[in-house]
Every structure is written in C-alpha cells, then in structure tokens.
C-alpha positions in Angstrom: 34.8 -53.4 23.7 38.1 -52.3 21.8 37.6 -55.1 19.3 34.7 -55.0 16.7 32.9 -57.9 16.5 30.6 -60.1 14.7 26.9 -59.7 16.4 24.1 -61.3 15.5 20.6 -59.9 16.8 17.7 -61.6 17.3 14.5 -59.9 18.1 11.1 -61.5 19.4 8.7 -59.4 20.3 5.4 -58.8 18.8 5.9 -55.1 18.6 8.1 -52.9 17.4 7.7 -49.3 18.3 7.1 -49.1 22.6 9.4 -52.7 22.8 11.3 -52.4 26.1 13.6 -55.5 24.8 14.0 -53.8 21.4 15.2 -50.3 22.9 17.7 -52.6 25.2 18.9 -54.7 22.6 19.5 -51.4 20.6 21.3 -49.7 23.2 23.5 -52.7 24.2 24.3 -53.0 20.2 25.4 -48.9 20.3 27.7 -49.8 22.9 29.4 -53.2 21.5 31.3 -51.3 18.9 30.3 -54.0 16.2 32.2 -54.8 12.9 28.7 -56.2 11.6 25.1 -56.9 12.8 23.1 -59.7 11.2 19.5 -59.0 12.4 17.1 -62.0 12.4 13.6 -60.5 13.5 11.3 -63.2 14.6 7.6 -60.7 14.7 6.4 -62.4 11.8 7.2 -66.1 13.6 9.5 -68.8 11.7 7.1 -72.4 10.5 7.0 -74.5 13.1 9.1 -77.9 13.2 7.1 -80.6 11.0 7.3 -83.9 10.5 9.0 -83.7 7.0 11.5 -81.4 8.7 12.4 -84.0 11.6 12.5 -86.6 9.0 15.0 -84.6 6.9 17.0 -84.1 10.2 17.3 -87.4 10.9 18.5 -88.1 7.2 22.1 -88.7 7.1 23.2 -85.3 5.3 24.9 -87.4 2.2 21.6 -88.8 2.2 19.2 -86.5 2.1 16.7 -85.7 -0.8 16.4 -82.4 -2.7 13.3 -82.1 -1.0 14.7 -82.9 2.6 17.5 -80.5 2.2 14.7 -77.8 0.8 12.9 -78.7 4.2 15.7 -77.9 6.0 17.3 -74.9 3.9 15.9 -71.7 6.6 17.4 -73.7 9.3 20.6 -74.2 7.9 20.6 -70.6 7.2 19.4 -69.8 10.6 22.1 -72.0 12.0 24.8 -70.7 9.8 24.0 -67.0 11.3 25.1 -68.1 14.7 27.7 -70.1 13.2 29.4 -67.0 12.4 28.6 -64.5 15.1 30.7 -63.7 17.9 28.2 -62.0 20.2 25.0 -63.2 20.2 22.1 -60.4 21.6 18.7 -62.1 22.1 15.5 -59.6 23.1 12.8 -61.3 24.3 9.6 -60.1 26.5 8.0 -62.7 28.7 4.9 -64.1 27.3 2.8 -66.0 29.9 6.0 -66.4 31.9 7.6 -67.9 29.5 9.8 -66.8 25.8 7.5 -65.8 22.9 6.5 -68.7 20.4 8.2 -67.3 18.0 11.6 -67.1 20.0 11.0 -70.9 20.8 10.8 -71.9 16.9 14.1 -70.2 16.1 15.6 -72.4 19.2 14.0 -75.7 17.5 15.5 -74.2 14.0 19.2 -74.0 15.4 19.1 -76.9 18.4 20.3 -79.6 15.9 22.4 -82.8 16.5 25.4 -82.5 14.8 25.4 -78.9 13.8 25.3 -77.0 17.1 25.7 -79.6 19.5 26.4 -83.7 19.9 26.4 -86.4 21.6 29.3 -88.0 23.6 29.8 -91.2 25.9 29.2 -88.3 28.6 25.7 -86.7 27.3 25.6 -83.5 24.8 28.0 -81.3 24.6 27.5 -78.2 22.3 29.3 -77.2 19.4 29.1 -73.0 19.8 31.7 -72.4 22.2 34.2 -69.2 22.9 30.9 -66.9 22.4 29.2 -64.5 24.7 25.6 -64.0 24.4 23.2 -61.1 25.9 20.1 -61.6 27.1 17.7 -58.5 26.9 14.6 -59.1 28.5 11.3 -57.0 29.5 8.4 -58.2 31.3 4.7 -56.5 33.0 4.7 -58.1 35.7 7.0 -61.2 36.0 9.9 -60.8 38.1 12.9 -62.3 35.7 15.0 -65.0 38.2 11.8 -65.6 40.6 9.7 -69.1 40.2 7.3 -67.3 37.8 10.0 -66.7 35.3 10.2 -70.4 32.7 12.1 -67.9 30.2 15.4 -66.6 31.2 16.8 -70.3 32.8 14.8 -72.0 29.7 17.4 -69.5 27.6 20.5 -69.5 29.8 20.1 -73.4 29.4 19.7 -73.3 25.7 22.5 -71.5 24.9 24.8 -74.0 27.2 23.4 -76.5 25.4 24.6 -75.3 21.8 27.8 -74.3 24.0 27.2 -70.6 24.3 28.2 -70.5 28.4 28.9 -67.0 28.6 25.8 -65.3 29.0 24.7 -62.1 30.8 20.7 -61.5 31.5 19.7 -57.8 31.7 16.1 -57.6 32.5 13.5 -54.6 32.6 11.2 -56.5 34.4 7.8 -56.3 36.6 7.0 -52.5 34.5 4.0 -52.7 34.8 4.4 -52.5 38.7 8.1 -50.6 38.7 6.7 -48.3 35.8 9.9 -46.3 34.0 12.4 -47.7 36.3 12.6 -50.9 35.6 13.7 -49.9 32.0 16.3 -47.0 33.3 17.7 -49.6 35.6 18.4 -52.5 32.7 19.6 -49.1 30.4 21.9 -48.4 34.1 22.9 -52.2 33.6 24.1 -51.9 29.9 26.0 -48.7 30.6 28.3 -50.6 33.2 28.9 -53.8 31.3 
C-alpha cells in the first residue's frame, strides 16, 4: 500500500506468545504501511451484553439516563474505533469451531442499530462502508471454509452487516495436522496481497 492508513487491530486469542493469529496479524500490519494502529486486545474478554445495556440501547439517545449512557460508554468507544479506521485486521483462532467468546462480545459491543448499521424498507443495511477488513485466522484442526468451520462465514457476514464487504480471510489452519506449513503458507498469503 502506497497510502498510510488508519488500522485498527483487534486481537482474540487467549495467548499471546506461540499465537499463530497474533504472528499473522503482526506480519500483515508490517506490511500495510499504516499511518496509525489502534489495538483493541480482547485476552482479558469485554462484559457481556446485559439487560441494563439493551435497555440503554433501546433508549432513544436524547433520552437516555446518565446511567444508560454509563452502561453504554465502552461500546461507544468500541464503536467509535472502527468508526475511524480504514483497515480493519481481526486475529482470531477457532474455538470449538467457532470465534472466541471474547471475539463475539466485541461484535455484540459494535453491531448496534443506528450506529453501525439500520434498518430500511429493504432489511439492514450497514453503516461502515468503503473499508477493507483482514481476517487472520489459525486453527488445530478445523479446516477454515469446510462445514466444521461456524467462524470465518459467521465473521465475513458480520462485517457485511455493519457494511464492511471487502474482506480477505487468510487462514493457518488444521496445524495441528499440517504442522509449520500451515502457518508459512498464510505468512506466503500475506506476502502476495
């Protein structure tokens, strides 16, 4: 890329040193030539969505209560990260054949009516468009695209939904089975995008 861009990172796995995402997410951000890199790490998981924190959803904005907008204040900070990113770069293992719970409560935190997406006499239609968003994925033994996998469509769908359509899925999947090549061939993948 010629022009530096806005990035945000978002990180979901458990570990930190040995990650396959992490060390893909990394290498893809060397490459990107960015002008800044908000990092949101998810290890240490984001609260869950309550009850008060539908409520306050719900809650016209003019509306709401100091304690609503309190309730909703890390979302609208986690919302206001994308918001402003160009690129969006998303590492996530597969858990159980599916995206990390902690990965799934930052989607719950940013999916919100009226801030990233709306609806329209013709369904939703998201708010975030003209972005690009990467999706770094590792996995043991899960083979990313096959009928196993409920993580990479589950993501590729969220981000349409918000509006983000242009997204690329590099995966070092089944390691477990394909051992160091799996990872050298998503690294392979990041070197020719």
């Amino acid at each position: 890329m010629t022009n530096p861009k806005n990035i945000l990172r978002v990180d979901s796995s458990a570990r930190h040193g040995g990650s396959s995402s992490r060390a893909l997410t990394d290498t893809l951000i060397a490459k990107l030539n960015p002008a800044a890199v908000v990092s949101r790490d998810l290890s240490n998981a984001l609260p869950f969505v309550t009850e008060n924190w539908v409520h306050a959803n719900f809650t016209d904005e003019a509306e709401r209560t100091e304690e609503q907008k309190a309730e909703l204040a890390l979302s609208d900070s986690l919302v206001a990260e994308l918001v402003a990113a160009d690129i969006v770069v998303i590492g996530s293992p597969i858990y159980n054949f599916g995206v990390p719970a902690a990965l799934k409560a930052w989607i719950d935190m940013i999916a919100r009516a009226r801030k990233t997406f709306h609806y329209t006499d013709n369904g939703p239609e998201g708010l975030l468009t003209g972005k690009k968003a990467y999706v770094l994925m590792a996995s043991g033994g899960t083979e990313v695209g096959s009928e196993i996998d409920f993580a990479s469509g589950y993501l590729r769908h969220v981000l349409g939904f918000i509006g983000i359509d242009d997204v690329t899925i590099i995966a070092a999947d089944q390691q477990m089975m394909r051992g160091d090549d799996a990872l050298s061939q998503a690294m392979d993948r990041i070197e020719a995008a």
